[in-house]
mmCIF file of the N, C-alpha and C atoms, coordinates in Angstrom:
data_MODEL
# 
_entry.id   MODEL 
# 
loop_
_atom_site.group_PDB 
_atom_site.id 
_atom_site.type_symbol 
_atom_site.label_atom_id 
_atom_site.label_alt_id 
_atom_site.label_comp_id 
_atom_site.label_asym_id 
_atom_site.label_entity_id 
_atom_site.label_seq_id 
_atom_site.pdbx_PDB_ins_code 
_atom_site.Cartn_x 
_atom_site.Cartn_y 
_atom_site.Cartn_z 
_atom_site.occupancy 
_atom_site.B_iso_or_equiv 
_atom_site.pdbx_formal_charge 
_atom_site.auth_seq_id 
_atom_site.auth_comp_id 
_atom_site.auth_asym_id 
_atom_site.auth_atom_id 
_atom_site.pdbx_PDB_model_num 
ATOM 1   N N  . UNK A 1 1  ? 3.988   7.559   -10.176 1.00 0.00 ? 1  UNK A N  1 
ATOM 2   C CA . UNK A 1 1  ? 4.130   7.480   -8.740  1.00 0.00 ? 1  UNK A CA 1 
ATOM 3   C C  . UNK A 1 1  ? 5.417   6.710   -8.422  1.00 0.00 ? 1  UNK A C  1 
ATOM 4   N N  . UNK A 1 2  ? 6.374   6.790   -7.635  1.00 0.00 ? 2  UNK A N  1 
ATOM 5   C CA . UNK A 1 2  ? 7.385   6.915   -6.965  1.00 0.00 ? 2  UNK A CA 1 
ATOM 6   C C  . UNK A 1 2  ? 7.005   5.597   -6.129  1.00 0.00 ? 2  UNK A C  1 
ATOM 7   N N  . UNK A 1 3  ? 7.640   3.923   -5.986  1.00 0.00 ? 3  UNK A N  1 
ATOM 8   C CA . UNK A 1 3  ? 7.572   3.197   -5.331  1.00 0.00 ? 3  UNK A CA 1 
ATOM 9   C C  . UNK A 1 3  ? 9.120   2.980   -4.324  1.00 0.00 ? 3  UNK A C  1 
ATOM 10  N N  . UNK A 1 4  ? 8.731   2.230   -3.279  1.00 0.00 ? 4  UNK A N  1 
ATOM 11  C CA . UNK A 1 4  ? 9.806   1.916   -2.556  1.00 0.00 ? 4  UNK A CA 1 
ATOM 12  C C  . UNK A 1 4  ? 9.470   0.492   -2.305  1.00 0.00 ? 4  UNK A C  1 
ATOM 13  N N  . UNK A 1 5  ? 10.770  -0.304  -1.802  1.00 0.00 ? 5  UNK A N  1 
ATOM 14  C CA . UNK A 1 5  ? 10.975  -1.083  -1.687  1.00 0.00 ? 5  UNK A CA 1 
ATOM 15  C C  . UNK A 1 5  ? 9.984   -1.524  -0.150  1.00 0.00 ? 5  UNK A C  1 
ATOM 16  N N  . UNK A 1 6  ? 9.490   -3.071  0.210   1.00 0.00 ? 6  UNK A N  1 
ATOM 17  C CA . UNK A 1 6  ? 9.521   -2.921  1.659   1.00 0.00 ? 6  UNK A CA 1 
ATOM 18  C C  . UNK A 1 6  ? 9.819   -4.311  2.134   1.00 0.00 ? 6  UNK A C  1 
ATOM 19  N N  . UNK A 1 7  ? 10.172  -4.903  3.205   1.00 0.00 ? 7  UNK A N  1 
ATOM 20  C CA . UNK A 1 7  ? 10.788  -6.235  3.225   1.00 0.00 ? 7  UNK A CA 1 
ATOM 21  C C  . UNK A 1 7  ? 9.310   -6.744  3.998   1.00 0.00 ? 7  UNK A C  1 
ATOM 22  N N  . UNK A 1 8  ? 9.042   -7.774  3.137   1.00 0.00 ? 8  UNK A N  1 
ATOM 23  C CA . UNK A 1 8  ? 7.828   -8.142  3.373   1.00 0.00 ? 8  UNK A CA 1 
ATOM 24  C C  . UNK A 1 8  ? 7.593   -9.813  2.074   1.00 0.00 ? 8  UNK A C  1 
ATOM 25  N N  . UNK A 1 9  ? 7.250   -10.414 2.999   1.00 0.00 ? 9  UNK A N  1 
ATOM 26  C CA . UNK A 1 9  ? 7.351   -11.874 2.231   1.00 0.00 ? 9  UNK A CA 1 
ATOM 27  C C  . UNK A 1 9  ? 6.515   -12.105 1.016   1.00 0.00 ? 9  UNK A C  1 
ATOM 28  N N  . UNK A 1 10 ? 5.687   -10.897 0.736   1.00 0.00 ? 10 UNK A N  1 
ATOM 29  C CA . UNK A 1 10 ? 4.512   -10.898 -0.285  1.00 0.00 ? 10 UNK A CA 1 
ATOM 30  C C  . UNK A 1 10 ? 3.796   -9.773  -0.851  1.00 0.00 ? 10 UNK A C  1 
ATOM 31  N N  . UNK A 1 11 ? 4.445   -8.802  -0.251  1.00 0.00 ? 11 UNK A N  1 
ATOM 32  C CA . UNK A 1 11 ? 4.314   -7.285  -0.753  1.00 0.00 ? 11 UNK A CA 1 
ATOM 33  C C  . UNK A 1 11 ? 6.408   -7.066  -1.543  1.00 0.00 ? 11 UNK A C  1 
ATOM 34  N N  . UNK A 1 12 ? 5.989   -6.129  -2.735  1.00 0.00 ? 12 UNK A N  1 
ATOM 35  C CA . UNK A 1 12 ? 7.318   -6.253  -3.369  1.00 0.00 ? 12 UNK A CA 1 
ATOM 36  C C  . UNK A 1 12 ? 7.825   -4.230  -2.775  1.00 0.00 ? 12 UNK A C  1 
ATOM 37  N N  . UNK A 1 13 ? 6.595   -3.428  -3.641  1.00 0.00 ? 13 UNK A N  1 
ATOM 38  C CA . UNK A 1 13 ? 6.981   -2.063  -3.247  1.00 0.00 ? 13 UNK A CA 1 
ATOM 39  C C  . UNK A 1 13 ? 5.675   -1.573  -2.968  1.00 0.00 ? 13 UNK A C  1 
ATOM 40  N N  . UNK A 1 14 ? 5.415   -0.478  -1.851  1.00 0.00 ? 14 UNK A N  1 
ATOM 41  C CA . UNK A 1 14 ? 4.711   0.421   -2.254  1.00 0.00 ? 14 UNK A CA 1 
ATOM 42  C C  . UNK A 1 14 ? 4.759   2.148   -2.414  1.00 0.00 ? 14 UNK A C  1 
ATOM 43  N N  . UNK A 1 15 ? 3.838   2.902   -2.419  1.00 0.00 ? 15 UNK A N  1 
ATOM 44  C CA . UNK A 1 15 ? 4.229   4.304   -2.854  1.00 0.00 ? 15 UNK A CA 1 
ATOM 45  C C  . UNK A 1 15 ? 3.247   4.622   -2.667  1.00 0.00 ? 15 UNK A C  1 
ATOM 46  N N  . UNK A 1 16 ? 2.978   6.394   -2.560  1.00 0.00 ? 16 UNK A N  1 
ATOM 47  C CA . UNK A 1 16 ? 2.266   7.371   -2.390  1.00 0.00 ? 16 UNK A CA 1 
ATOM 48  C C  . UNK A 1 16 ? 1.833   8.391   -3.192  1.00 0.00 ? 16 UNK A C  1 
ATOM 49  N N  . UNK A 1 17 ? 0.832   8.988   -3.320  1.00 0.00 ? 17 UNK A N  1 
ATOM 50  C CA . UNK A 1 17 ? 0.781   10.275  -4.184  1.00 0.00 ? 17 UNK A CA 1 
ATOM 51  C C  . UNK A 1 17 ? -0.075  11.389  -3.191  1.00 0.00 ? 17 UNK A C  1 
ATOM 52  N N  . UNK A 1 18 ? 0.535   12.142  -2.314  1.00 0.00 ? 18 UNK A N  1 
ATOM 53  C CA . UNK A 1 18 ? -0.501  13.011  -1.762  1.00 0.00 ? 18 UNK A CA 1 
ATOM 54  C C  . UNK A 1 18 ? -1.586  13.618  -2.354  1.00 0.00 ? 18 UNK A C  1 
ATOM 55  N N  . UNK A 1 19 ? -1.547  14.826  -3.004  1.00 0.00 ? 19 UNK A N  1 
ATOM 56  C CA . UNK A 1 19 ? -2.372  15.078  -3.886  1.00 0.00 ? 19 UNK A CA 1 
ATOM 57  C C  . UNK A 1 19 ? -3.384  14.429  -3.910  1.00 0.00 ? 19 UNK A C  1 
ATOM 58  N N  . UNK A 1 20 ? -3.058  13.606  -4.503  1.00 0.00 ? 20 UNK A N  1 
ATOM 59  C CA . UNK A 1 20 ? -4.847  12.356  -5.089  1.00 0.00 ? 20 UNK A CA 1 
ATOM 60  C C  . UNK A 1 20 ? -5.200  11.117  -3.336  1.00 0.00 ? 20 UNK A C  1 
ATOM 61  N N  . UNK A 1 21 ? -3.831  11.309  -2.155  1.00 0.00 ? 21 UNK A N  1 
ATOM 62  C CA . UNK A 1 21 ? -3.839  10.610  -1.439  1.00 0.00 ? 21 UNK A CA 1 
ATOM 63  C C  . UNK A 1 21 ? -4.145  8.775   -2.063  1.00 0.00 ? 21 UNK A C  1 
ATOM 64  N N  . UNK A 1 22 ? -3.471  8.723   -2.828  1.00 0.00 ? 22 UNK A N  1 
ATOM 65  C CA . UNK A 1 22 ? -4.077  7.408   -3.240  1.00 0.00 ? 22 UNK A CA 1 
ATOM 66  C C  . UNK A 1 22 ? -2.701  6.688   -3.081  1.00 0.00 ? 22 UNK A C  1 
ATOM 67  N N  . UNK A 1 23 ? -2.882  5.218   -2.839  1.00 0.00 ? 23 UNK A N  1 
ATOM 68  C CA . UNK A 1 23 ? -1.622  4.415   -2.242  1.00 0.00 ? 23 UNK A CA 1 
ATOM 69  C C  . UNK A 1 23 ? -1.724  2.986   -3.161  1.00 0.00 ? 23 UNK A C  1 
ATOM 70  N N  . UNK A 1 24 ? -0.066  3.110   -3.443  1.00 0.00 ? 24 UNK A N  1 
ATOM 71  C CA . UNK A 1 24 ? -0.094  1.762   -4.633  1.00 0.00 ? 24 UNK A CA 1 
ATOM 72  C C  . UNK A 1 24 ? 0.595   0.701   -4.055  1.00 0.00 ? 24 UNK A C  1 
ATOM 73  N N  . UNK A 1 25 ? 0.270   -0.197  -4.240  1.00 0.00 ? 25 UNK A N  1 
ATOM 74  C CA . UNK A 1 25 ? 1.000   -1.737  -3.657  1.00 0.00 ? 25 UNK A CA 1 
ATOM 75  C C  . UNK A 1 25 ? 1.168   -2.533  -4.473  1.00 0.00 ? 25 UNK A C  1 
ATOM 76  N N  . UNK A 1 26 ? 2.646   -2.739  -4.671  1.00 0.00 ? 26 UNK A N  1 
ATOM 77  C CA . UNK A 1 26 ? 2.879   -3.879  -5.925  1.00 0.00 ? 26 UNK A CA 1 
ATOM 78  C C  . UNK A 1 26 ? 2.796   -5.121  -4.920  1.00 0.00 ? 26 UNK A C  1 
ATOM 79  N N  . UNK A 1 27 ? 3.062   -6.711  -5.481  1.00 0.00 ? 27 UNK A N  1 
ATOM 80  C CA . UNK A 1 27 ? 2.878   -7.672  -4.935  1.00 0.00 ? 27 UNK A CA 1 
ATOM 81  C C  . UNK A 1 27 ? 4.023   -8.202  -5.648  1.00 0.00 ? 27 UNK A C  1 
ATOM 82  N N  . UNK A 1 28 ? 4.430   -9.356  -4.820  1.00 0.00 ? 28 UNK A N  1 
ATOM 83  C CA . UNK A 1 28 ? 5.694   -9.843  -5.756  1.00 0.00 ? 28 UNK A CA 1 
ATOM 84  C C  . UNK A 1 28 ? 5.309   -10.905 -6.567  1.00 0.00 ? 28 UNK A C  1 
ATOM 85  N N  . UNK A 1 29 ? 3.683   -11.493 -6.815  1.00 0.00 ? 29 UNK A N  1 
ATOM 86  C CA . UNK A 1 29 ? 3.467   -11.964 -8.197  1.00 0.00 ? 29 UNK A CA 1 
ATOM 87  C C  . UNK A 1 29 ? 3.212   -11.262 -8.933  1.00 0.00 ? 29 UNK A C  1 
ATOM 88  N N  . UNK A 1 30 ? 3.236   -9.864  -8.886  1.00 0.00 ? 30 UNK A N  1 
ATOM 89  C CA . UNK A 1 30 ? 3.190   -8.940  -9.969  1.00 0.00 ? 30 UNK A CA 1 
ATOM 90  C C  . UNK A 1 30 ? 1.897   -8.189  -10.019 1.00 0.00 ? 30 UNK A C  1 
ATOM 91  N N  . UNK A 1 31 ? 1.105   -7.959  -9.347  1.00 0.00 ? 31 UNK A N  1 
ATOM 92  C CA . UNK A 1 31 ? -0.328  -7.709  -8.917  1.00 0.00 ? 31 UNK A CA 1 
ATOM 93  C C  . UNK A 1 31 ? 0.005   -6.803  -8.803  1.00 0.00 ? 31 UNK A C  1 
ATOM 94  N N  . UNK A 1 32 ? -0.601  -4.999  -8.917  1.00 0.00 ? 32 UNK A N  1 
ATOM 95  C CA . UNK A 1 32 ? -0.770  -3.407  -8.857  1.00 0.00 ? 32 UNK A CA 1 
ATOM 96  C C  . UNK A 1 32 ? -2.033  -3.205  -8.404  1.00 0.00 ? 32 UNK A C  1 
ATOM 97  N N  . UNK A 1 33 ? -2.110  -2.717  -7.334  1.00 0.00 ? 33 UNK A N  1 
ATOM 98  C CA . UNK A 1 33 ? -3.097  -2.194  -6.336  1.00 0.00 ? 33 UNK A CA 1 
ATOM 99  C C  . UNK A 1 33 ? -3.157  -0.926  -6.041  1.00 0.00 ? 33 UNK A C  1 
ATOM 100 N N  . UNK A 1 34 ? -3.816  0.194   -6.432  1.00 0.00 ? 34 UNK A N  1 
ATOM 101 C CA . UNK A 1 34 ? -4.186  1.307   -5.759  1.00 0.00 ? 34 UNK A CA 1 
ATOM 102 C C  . UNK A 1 34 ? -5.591  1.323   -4.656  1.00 0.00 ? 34 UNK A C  1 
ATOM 103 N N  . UNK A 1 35 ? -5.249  2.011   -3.758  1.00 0.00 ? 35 UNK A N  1 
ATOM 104 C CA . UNK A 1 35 ? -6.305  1.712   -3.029  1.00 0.00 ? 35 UNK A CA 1 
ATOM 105 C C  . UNK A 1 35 ? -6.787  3.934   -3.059  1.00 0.00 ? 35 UNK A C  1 
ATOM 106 N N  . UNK A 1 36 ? -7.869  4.063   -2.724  1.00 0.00 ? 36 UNK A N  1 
ATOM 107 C CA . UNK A 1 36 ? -7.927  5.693   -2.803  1.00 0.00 ? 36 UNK A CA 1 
ATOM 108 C C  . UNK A 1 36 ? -8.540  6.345   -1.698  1.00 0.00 ? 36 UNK A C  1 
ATOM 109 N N  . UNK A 1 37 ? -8.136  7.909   -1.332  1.00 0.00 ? 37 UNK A N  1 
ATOM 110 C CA . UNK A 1 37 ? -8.439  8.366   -0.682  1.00 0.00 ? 37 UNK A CA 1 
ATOM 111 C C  . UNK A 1 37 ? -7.851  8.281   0.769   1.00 0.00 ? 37 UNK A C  1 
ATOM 112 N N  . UNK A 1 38 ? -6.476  7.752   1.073   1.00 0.00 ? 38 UNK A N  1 
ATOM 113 C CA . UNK A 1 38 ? -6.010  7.165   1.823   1.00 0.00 ? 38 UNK A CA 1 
ATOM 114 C C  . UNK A 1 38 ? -5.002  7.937   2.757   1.00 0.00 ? 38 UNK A C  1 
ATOM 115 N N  . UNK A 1 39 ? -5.451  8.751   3.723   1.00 0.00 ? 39 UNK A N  1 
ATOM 116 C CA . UNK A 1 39 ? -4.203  9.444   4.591   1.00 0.00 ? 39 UNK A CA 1 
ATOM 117 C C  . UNK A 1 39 ? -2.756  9.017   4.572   1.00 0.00 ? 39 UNK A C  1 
ATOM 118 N N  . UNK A 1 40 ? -2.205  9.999   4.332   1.00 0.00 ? 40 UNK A N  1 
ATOM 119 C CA . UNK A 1 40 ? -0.503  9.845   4.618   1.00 0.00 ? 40 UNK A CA 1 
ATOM 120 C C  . UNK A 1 40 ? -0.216  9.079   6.103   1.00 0.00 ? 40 UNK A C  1 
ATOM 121 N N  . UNK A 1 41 ? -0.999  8.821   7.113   1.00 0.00 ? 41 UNK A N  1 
ATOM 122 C CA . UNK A 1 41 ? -0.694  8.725   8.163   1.00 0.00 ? 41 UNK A CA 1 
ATOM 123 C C  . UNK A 1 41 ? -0.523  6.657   8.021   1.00 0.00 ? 41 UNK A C  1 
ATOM 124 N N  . UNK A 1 42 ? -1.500  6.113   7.097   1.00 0.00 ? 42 UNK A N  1 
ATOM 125 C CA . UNK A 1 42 ? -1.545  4.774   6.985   1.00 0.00 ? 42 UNK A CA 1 
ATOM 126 C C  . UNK A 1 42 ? -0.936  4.362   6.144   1.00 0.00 ? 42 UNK A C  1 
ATOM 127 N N  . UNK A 1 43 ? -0.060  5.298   4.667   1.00 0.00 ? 43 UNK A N  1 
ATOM 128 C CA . UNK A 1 43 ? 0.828   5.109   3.937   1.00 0.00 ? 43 UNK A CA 1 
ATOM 129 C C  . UNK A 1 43 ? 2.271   4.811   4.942   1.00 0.00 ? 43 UNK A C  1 
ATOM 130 N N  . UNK A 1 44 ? 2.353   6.137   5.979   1.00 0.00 ? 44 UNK A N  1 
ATOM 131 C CA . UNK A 1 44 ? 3.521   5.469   6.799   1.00 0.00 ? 44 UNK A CA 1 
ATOM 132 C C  . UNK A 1 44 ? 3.840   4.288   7.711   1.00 0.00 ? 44 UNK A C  1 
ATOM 133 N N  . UNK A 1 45 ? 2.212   4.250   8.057   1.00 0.00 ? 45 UNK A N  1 
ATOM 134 C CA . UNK A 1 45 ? 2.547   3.169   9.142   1.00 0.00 ? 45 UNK A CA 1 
ATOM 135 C C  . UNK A 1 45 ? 2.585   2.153   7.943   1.00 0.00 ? 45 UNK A C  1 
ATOM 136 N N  . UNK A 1 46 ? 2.049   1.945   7.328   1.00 0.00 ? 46 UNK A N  1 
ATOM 137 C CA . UNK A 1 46 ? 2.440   0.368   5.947   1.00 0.00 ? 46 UNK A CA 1 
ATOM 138 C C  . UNK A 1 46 ? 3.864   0.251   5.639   1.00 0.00 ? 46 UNK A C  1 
ATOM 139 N N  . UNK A 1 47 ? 4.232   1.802   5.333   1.00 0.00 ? 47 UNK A N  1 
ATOM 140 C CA . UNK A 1 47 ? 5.755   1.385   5.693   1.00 0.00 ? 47 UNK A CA 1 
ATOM 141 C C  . UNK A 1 47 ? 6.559   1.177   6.835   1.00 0.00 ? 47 UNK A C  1 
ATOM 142 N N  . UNK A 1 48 ? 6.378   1.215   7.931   1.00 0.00 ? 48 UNK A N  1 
ATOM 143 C CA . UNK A 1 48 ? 7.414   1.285   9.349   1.00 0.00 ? 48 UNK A CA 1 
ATOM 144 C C  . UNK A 1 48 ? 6.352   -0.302  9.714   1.00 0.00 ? 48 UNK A C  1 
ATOM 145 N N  . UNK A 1 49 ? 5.637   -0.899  8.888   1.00 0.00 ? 49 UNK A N  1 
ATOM 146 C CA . UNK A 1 49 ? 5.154   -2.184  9.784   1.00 0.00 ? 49 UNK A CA 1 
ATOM 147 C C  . UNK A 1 49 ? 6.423   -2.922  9.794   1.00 0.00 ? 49 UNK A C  1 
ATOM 148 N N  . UNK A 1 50 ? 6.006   -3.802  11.121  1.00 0.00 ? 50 UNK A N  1 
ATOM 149 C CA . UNK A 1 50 ? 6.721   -5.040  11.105  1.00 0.00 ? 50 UNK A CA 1 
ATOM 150 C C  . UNK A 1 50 ? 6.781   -6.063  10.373  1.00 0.00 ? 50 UNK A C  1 
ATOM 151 N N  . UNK A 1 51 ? 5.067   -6.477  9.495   1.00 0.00 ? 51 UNK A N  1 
ATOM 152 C CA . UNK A 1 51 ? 4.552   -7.016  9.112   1.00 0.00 ? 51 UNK A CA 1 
ATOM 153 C C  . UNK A 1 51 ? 3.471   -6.271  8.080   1.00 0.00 ? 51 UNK A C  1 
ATOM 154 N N  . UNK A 1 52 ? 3.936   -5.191  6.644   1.00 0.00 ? 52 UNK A N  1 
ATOM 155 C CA . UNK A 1 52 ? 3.434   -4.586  5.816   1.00 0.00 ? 52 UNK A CA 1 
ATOM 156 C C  . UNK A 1 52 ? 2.247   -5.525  5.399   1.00 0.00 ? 52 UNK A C  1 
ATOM 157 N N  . UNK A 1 53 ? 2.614   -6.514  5.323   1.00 0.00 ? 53 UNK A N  1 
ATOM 158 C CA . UNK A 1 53 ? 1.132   -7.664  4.623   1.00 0.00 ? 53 UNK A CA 1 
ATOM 159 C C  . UNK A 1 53 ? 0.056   -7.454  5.778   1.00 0.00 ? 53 UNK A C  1 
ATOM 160 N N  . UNK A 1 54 ? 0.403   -7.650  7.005   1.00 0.00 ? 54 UNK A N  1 
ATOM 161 C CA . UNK A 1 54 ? -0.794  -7.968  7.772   1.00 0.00 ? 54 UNK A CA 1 
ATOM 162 C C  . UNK A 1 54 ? -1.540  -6.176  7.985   1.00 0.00 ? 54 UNK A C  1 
ATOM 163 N N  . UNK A 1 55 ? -0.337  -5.471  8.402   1.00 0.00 ? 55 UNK A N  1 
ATOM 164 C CA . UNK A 1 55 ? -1.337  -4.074  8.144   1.00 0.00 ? 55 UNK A CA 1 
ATOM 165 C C  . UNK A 1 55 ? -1.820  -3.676  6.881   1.00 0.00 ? 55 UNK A C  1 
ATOM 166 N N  . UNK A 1 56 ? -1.623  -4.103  5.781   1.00 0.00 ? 56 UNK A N  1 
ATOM 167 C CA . UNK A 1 56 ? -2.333  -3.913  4.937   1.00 0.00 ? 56 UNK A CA 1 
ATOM 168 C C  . UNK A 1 56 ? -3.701  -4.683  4.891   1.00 0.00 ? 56 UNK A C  1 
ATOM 169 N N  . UNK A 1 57 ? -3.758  -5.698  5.437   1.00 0.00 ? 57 UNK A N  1 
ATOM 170 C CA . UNK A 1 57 ? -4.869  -6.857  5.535   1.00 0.00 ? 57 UNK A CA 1 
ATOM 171 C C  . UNK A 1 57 ? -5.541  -5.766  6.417   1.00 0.00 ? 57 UNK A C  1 
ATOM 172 N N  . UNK A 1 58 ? -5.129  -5.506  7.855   1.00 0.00 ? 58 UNK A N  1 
ATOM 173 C CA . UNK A 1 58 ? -5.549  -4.929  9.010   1.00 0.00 ? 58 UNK A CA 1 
ATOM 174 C C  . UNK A 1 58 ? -6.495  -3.271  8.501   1.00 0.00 ? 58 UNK A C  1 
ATOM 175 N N  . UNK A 1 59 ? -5.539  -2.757  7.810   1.00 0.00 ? 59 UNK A N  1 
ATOM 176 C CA . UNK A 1 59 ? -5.809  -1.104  8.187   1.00 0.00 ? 59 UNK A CA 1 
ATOM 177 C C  . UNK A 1 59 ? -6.240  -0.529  6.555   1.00 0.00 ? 59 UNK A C  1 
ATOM 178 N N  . UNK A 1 60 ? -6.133  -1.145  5.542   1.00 0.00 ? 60 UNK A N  1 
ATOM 179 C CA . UNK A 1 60 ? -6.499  -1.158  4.317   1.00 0.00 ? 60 UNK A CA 1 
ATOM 180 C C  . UNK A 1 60 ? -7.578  -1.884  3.781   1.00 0.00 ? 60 UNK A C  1 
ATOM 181 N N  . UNK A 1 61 ? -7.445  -3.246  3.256   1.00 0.00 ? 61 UNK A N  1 
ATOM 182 C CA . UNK A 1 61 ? -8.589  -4.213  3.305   1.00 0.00 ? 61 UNK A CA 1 
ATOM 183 C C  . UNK A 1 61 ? -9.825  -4.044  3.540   1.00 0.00 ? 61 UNK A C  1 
ATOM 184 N N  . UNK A 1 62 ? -10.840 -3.123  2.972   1.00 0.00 ? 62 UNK A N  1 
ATOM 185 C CA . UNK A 1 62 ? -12.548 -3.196  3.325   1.00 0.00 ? 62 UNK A CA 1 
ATOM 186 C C  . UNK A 1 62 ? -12.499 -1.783  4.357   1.00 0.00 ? 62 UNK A C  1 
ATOM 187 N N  . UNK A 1 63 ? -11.847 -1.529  3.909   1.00 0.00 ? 63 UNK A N  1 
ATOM 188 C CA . UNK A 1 63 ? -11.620 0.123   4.492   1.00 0.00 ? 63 UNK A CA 1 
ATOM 189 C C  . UNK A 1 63 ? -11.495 0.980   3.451   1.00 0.00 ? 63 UNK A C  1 
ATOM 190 N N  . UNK A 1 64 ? -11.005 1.055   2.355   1.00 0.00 ? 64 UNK A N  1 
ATOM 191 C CA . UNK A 1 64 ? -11.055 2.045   1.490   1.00 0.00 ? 64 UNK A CA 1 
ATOM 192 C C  . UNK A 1 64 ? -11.035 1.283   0.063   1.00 0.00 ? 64 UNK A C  1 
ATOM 193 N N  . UNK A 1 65 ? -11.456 2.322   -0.812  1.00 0.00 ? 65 UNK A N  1 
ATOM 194 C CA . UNK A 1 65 ? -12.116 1.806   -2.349  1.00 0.00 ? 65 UNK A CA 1 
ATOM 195 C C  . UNK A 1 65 ? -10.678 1.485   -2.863  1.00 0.00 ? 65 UNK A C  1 
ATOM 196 N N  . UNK A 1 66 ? -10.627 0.380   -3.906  1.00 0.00 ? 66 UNK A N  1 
ATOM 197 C CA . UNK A 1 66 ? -9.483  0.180   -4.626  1.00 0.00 ? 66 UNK A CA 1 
ATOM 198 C C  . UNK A 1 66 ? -9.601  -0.037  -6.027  1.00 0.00 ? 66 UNK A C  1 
ATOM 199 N N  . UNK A 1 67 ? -8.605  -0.541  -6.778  1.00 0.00 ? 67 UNK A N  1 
ATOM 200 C CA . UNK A 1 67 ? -8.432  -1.084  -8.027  1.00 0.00 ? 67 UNK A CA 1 
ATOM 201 C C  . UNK A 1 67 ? -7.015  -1.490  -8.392  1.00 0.00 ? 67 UNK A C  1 
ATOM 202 N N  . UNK A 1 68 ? -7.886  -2.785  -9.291  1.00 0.00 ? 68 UNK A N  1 
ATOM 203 C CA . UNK A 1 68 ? -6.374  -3.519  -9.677  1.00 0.00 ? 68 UNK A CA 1 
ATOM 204 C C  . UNK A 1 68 ? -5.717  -2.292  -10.745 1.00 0.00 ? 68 UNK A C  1 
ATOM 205 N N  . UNK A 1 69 ? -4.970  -2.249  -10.803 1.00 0.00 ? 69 UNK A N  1 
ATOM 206 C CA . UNK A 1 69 ? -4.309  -1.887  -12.081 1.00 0.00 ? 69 UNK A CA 1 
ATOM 207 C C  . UNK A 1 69 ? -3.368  -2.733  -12.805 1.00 0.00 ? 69 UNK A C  1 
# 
């Protein structure tokens, strides 16, 4: 999977895989997060946030199944 960069004080990159819709979030202590089942529509807004950490807290977080990787 294909990561991008995002400016965010505690998120490092994240990325997409349509197909499987599943969404990865690196952390900049080094932490790998897929979360699954996850519309393209909340992959974009995580990227165009102002604040990628808090919509991820917000719109991810106890909303959809994950795993560390």
């Amino acid at each position: 999977m294909t990561r991008e960069p995002v400016s965010s004080s505690n998120l490092a990159e994240v990325g997409y895989d349509s197909p499987t819709q599943t969404l990865e979030v690196c952390f900049k202590s080094g932490r790998r997060y897929q979360y699954f089942d996850v519309p393209e529509q909340i992959y974009d807004g995580l990227r165009a946030a102002g604040s990628p950490g808090g919509y991820l807290n917000r719109e991810l977080k106890g909303n959809y199944r994950y795993a560390r990787v």
